[in-house]
C-alpha positions, 0 to 999 in steps of 0.5 A: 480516499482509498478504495480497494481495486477488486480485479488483484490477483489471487492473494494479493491486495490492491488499493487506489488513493485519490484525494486526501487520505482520512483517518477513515479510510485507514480504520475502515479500508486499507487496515482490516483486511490486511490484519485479518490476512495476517492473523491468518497467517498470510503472506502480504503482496499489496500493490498500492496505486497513487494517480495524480489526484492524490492530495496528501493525509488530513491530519487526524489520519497520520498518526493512524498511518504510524499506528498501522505501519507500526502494528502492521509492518513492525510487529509482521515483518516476516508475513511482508513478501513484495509491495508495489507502488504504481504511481506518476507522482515523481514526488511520490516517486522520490519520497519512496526511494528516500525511504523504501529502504526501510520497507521490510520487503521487496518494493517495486515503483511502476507507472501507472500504464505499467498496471497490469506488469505490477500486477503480474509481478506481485502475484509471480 
């Protein structure tokens, strides 16, 4: 499941997975405010917070994922500024530093008693 966290500071996103992640939760949560930003012409600062309940992707929900990292990330690499990841999954963790290269901004990984830091640094 992704929720949006409601206390983020102003212009900037913030989402909580727990569970598993479904095709939902993409179309539904996470994908329609950030393309409406974009169409805006907003700059994107999205801070993302995995705890230890996350369970993984339900399989109709990864092709969802690569249609919105495509339509969303690619296609607007300019309007990405910083993304910070809040997690203590060390695979979650490891995962990102094979890959946060290929993020089009600045990623930072916080733990999540470092909250209120991410935070602060996505809105600086």
């Amino acid at each position: 499941m992704i929720e949006p966290i409601v206390d983020m500071p102003p212009n900037t996103f913030g989402f909580r997975g727990s569970g598993k992640f479904s095709k939902s939760d993409y179309t539904e949560v996470l994908i329609p405010p950030l393309r409406e930003a974009i169409e805006r012409g907003e700059k994107m600062r999205m801070l993302f917070q995995i705890g230890p309940g996350f369970h993984g992707v339900e399989a109709d929900a990864v092709w969802t994922q690569a249609k919105a990292d495509l339509g969303l990330g690619i296609r607007h690499l300019s309007a990405w500024e910083r993304v910070a990841l809040v997690t203590d999954e060390d695979w979650v963790r490891h995962a990102v530093g094979l890959v946060g290269w290929l993020y089009p901004c600045e990623m930072r990984i916080f733990s999540l008693d470092e909250l209120d830091a991410a935070k602060k640094w996505l809105a600086a």
